[in-house]
Structures are given as C-alpha cells and as structure tokens.
N, C-alpha and C positions, 0 to 999 in steps of 0.2 A: 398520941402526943404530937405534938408540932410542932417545930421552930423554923429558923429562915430556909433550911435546908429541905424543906417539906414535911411531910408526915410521918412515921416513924409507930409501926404497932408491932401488937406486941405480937409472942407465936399462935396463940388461940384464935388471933383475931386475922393472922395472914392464912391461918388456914381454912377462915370461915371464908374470905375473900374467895379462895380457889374452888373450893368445895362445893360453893350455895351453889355456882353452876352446872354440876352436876348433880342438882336436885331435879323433878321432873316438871317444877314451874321454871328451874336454871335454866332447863336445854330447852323449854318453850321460848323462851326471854331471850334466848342466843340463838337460836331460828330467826326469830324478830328482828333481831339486831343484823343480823346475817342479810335477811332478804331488805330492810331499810337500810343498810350501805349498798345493797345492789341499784336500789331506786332513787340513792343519794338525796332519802331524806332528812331530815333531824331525829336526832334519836333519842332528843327531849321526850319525845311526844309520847315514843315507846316506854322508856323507863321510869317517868315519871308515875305512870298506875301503877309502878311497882314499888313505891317509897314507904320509907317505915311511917307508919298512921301519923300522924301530925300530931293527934292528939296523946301522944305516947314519946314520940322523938319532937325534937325541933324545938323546944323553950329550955332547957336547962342540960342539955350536953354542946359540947364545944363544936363546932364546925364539922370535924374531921374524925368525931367520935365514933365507933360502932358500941354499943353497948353490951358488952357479955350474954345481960340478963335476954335477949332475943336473937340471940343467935341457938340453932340447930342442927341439926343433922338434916335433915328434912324441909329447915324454912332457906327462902329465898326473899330479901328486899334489896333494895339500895337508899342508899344516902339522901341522893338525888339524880337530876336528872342526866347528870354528867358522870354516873359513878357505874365506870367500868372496872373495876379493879378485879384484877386475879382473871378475867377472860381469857381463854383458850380459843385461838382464832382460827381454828381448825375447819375444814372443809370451805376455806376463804382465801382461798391461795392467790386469786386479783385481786387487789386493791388499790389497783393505780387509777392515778387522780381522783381518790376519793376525798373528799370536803367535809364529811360526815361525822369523821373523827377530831374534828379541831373542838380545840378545848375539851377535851374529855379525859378525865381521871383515867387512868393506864395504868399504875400501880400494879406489881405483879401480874403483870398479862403478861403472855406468851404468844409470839409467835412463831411459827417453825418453820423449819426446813424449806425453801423456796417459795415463802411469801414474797408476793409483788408490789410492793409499796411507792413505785417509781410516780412521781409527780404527786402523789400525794401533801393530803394540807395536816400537817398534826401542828402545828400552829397550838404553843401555851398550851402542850400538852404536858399531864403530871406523868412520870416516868421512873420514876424509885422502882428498884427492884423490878423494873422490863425486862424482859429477853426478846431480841431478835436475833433469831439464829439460821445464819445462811441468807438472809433475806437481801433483796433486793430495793434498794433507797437511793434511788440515782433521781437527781433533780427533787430531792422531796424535801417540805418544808418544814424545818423545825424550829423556826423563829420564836423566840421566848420560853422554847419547852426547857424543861428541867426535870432533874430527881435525882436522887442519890446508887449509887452502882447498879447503871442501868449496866444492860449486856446487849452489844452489839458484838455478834460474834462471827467472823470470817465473812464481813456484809460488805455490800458495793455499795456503798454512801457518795458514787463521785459525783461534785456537781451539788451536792444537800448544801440547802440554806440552815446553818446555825446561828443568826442573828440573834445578837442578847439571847440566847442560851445560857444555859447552865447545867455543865453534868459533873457533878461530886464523885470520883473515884469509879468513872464509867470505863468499861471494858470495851477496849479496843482493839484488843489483838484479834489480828489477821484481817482485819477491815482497810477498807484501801476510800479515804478523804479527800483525795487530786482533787484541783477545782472548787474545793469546800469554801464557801463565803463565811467567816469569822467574825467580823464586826461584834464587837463587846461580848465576845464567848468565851466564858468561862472555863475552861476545861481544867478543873482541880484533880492533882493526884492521879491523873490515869494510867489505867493495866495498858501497858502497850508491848510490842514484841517485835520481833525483826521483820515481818511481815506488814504492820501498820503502814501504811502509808498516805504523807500527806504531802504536799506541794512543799518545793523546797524555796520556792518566792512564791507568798502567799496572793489568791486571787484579788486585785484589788479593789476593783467593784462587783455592784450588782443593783441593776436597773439605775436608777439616780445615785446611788449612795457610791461614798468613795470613801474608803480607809486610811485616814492621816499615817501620817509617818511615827508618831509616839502611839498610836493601836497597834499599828505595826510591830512597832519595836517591843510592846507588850507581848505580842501573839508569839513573837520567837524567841523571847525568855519564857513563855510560858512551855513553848515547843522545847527549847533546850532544855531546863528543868526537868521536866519530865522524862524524856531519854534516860537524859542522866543519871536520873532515879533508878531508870530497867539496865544501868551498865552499857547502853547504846551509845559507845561514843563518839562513834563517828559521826551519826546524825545531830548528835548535842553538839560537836561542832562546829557542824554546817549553818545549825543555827543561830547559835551563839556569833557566827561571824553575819549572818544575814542581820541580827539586832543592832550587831554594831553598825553596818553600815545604815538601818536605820535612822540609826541616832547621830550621824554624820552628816543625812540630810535636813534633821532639825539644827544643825550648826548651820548651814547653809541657808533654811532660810531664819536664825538670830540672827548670821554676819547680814542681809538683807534687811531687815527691820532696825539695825542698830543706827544709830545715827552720831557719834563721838566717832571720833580717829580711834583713841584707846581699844575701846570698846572693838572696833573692828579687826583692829591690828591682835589684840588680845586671841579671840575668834575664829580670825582665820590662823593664827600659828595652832589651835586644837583641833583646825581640818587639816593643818599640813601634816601634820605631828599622828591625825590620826589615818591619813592616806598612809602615810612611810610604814605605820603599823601592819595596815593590811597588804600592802603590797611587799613588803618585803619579809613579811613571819606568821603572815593570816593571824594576826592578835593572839600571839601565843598559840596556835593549836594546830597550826602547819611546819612542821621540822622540815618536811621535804622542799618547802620553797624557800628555808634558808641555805637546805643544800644546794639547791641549782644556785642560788645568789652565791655562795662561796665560791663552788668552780666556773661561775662568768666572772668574779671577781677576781681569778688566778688567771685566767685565760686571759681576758684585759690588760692584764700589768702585764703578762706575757709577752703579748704585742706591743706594748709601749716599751717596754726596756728594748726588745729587738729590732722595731722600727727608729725609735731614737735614738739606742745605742746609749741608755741610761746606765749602764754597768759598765765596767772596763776589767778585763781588757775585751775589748769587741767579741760578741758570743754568737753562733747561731739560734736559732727558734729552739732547740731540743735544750739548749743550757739555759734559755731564756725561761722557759717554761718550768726548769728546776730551780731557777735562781728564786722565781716568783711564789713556787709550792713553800720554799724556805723562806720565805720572806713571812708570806702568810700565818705560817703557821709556827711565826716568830722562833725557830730554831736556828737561824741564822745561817749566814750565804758565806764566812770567809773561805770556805773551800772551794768556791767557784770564782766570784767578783767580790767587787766593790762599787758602791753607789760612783757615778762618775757626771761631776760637777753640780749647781746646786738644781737643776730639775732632775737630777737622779735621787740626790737624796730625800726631796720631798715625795716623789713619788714612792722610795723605798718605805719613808716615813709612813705616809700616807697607809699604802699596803697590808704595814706590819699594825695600824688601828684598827684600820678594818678589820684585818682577820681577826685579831685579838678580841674584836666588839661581836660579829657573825658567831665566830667559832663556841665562845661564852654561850651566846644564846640562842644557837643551834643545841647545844649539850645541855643547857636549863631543858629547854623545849621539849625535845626526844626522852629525855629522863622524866621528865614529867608525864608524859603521854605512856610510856612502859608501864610505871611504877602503879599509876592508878588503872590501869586496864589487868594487873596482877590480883 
C-alpha cells in the first residue's frame, strides 16, 4: 500500500524484503552491488536482470506491490531497477562520495556500526523503516529523500544537506545535525533526546540558495515543537525565542514594503512592542532576565533617590537602597522616608509600577516554567 507518506507493507512482505538477500542469488546480487558502488557505477544495470518477468509482474499490480503469490524462501527478484529494499550493507563500511545510491529505494536497509557515508549523494532516496546506526553522514546529500521512522542512531550528520526532505517520526537521538541545511525540511514528530543536536541559529545558506526569514521561522517551530514533545524545555525554548525573533525580521521588512503613515506607525509599534518582549522576559520563557531587570531596577532608583535626594529626610546609599527594595516591592517606605517634592514622587510612583508590572510577570513566568517541567 501507499499513500503520500510512502509505502507501507505488510509483515510477510518486510520479511521477504530482508530475507531474499540471504538467498544464494541474494548474496550474488549484493556482491554485485557491493563491487558496482566500489566502481561507482549504475546499479540499474545490475538489478535490472533481476526483475520480476514482466510478463507475470508489471500490467495489473500497483507500483510498489510485491505479490505474495512469488515470494519464497529461496527466490530472489526485485521490483525494479532501483529496488534495494531490506539490504544489509555489510562488509561496505566506505561509502563516501558514492553517487551510486541516489534515487534508490532503501526501505528497510541496514546499515551498521561505522559505515562511511560522508559526502555521499542519497539524493530522493526512499528511507521508511532505514537504520543507520553509528554511521558516519558528515556533508552527505539527502535532498528530497524521505520515509517514514527512518533510524538515525548516534550518527554525525554535521554539515548533511536535507533539502525538501521529509522524515515522518525519524529517529534522532543521539545524532548530532550542526551545520544541517534545512530548506523545506520536513522533520514530523521526531524521537529526539538530550543528546540530539542541532544548530541553535540555523545554517542559512548553501551554494546559491538562501533561507527567508518565514522558513526560518518555520524550522524553529518545527524545532520547538518537537523538544517539546521529548519534555526538552530548555532547547524548546531557545527555539521558540529564535522563531520569534524570526518573525520580527519579517516585520521589519512589511514596515519597508508598506507605504501609508498608518500602516507603518501601526508596524513598527509590533517591532517595538515585540523588541521590549524579548529583551526584557525573552517572550515568556526567561524568569531569569526579569530577575536581573528587577534588581537594575531597585539599584537605579537607588541611585536616583540618593544622588537627588528624592526622599526626605536626606538618607545615605544603605537607606536609599532599602527605601527603593520597599518601593519595589510596593510594601511601603513610611518607616524610613517620604517622597520629597514632585520629582520624588514621580519617581517613587514610577518605581512602585514597575515593580508591580516585573514582579507579576517574573512570578507568571517562573510558575509557568516549574509547573510544566513537573
């Protein structure tokens, strides 16, 4: 069966996949294959004598059919010329820059333990149900590939082209993506782990091509999301704050495109409005940068009530600095001073909004970040 997500068989038919290679035309056919990626040729050439008769397959089964009624214990065919599926890539442990495997059906193949895939072209290769495990994918090309829970597991991918990719619920823990070029990459639902690692400002080019600012902003909701999902919150929200600032630079270039006063005035107060966010609470998911704004906030009025002598009766720095913790943190100062003349009480005013506005949503913030991390 087959829908957008790729092919999808049943168990008799993934075992016939793994199997037929270990029949004794299998392991001839994977010799073949073996010594035609050493000579990087087409491996058309090779699997193509091995197809099911034409005159038996190929008019009335679907595409991506195997049919029950010829599968074996003992036989070996393929689909076509591109049907590696279920291959065991054993005693092939180089395979850098090979070109040989682009576009070729991969489905349940295995690779193991210290394969070398580095510069490799798998280029619009099918990948449902792969394992690379341990392997080595530094600079290799996976532009277009797809499939559904492939397994990439504890692989160095840094540097892999995933252009227009698509991987459905692929396994990524303990693979390390730095450097990974994204451009229209789908990455649904993945296993990920504290060990994953990908670029926390995503690559932005490669060769000519350049990733706008709304793919961007795409790639790090998709990056947040995902975290999110594995309980990672800290990386979900590195993210999350990397989309927003995204989406602040497509504000930046509307308020450039727009052309009314309204229009721009409107605009730029959701770049101002959305700067004061991140800079002073990181968009909700930074408690700690509203603690440091709270005590520059105390310390500040600190200084101004003691350098202008905004309180009375005249205080040192030490009273100053208690005058202002109580101001803050609106429990009130008549134990110490009193606001003195009207730039004392504006600034006392002042003060006591502040704290009241930080303090609120230092205490939203922090209780929010506890509660769901429980």
């Amino acid at each position: 069966m087959t829908d957008e997500n790729g092919p999808h068989y049943d168990e008799r038919t993934r075992a016939f996949l793994v199997d037929r290679w270990n029949t004794p035309v299998g392991e001839q056919v994977s010799r073949e294959v073996r010594e035609g990626i050493a000579r990087s040729v087409d491996l058309r050439w090779i699997l193509e004598k091995y197809m099911l008769d034409a005159d038996v397959y190929g008019t009335w089964f679907p595409a991506e059919y195997y049919p029950h009624e010829y599968m074996g214990e003992d036989r070996f065919w393929v689909l076509h010329g591109t049907d590696l599926r279920g291959l065991f890539f054993h005693d092939m442990p180089d395979l850098s820059n090979t070109a040989s495997l682009r576009k070729m059906r991969l489905d349940y193949a295995l690779f193991p333990l210290g394969t070398n895939l580095d510069g490799a072209n798998l280029e619009m290769t099918s990948l449902s149900g792969t394992t690379f495990y341990k392997c080595s994918l530094v600079g290799t090309c996976l532009a277009g590939a797809g499939g559904v829970e492939t397994r990439f597991v504890e692989c160095d991918m840094r540097n892999v082209l995933l252009w227009e990719a698509g991987l459905l619920k692929a396994d990524l823990r303990g693979s390390d993506l730095r450097g990974a070029y994204l451009e229209g990459c789908h990455l649904e639902a993945p296993l990920l782990d504290f060990r994953t690692r990908f670029d926390l400002q995503i690559v932005p080019g490669w060769a000519e091509r350049r990733i706008g600012d709304l793919e961007a902003a795409r790639i790090y909701r998709q990056f947040a999301d995902a975290h999110r999902s594995h309980r990672l919150y800290g990386k979900a929200d590195d993210y999350y704050v990397s989309e927003r600032r995204a989406a602040r630079e497509l504000l930046r270039i509307e308020l450039r495109e727009t052309t009314s006063v309204k229009g721009k005035l409107h605009t730029a107060s959701k770049i101002v409005l959305d700067g004061l966010s991140d800079v002073v609470f990181g968009y909700g998911v930074r408690p700690a940068r509203i603690a440091i704004w709270c005590v520059a906030t105390v310390l500040a009025f600190a200084l101004l009530i003691w350098l202008f002598e905004l309180a009375k009766p005249p205080s040192g720095l030490g009273s100053s600095l208690y005058t202002s913790v109580l101001t803050f943190t609106t429990f009130g100062l008549g134990d110490v001073s009193t606001p003195h003349g009207a730039a004392g009480r504006t600034a006392i005013a002042l003060e006591a909004v502040l704290g009241v506005f930080l303090t609120s949503l230092f205490l939203v913030t922090f209780a929010r970040k506890i509660i769901r991390e429980q």
